[in-house]
C-alpha positions as CSV (number, residue, x, y, z in Angstrom):
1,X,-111.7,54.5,-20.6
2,X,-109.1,54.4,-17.9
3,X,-109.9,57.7,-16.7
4,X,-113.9,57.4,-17.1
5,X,-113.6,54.7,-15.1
6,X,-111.9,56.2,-12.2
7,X,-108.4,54.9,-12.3
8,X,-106.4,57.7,-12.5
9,X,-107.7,59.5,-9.3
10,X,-108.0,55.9,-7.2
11,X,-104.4,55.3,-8.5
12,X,-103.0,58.7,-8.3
13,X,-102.3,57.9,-12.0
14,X,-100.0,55.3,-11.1
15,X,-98.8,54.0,-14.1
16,X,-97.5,50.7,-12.6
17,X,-100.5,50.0,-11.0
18,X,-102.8,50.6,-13.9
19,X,-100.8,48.4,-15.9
20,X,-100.6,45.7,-12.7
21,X,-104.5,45.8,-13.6
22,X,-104.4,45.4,-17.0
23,X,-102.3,42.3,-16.8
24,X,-104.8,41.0,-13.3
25,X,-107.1,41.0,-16.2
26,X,-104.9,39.2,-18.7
27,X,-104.3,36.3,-16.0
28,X,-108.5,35.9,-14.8
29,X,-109.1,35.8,-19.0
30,X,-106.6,32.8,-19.2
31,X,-108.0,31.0,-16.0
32,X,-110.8,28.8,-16.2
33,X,-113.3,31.5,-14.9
34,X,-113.1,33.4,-18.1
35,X,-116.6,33.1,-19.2
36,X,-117.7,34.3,-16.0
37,X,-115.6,37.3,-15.7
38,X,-116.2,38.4,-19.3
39,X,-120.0,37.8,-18.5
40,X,-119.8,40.2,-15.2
41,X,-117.4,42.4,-17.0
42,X,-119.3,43.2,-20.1
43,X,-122.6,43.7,-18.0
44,X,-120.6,46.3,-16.1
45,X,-119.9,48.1,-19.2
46,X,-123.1,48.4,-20.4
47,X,-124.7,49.7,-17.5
48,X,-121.9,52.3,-17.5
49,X,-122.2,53.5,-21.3
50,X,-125.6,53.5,-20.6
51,X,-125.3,55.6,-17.1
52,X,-122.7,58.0,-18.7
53,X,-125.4,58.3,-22.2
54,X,-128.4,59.0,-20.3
55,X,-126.3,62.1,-18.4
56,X,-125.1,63.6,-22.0
């Protein structure tokens, strides 16, 4: 998911930085605007499954 999202290349496959990320998201999902983020981020998600399923 990491690389069919793009990270690797905008990162230069960073490892650090993907990992800086994955924590970012930790830290908003313990805030008080967790609903909101999981809202935007799971709409997100969908649309790309369903971009990346329509091109198969």
């Amino acid at each position: 998911m990491v690389a069919k999202a793009g990270l690797v290349e905008l990162t230069d496959d960073d490892r650090a930085v993907l990992f800086g990320v994955m924590i970012e998201a930790a830290a908003t999902l313990q805030g008080e605007h967790r609903d909101q983020a999981l809202t935007l981020w799971r709409r997100r998600g969908r649309r790309a499954f369903a971009d990346s399923t329509a091109e198969l």
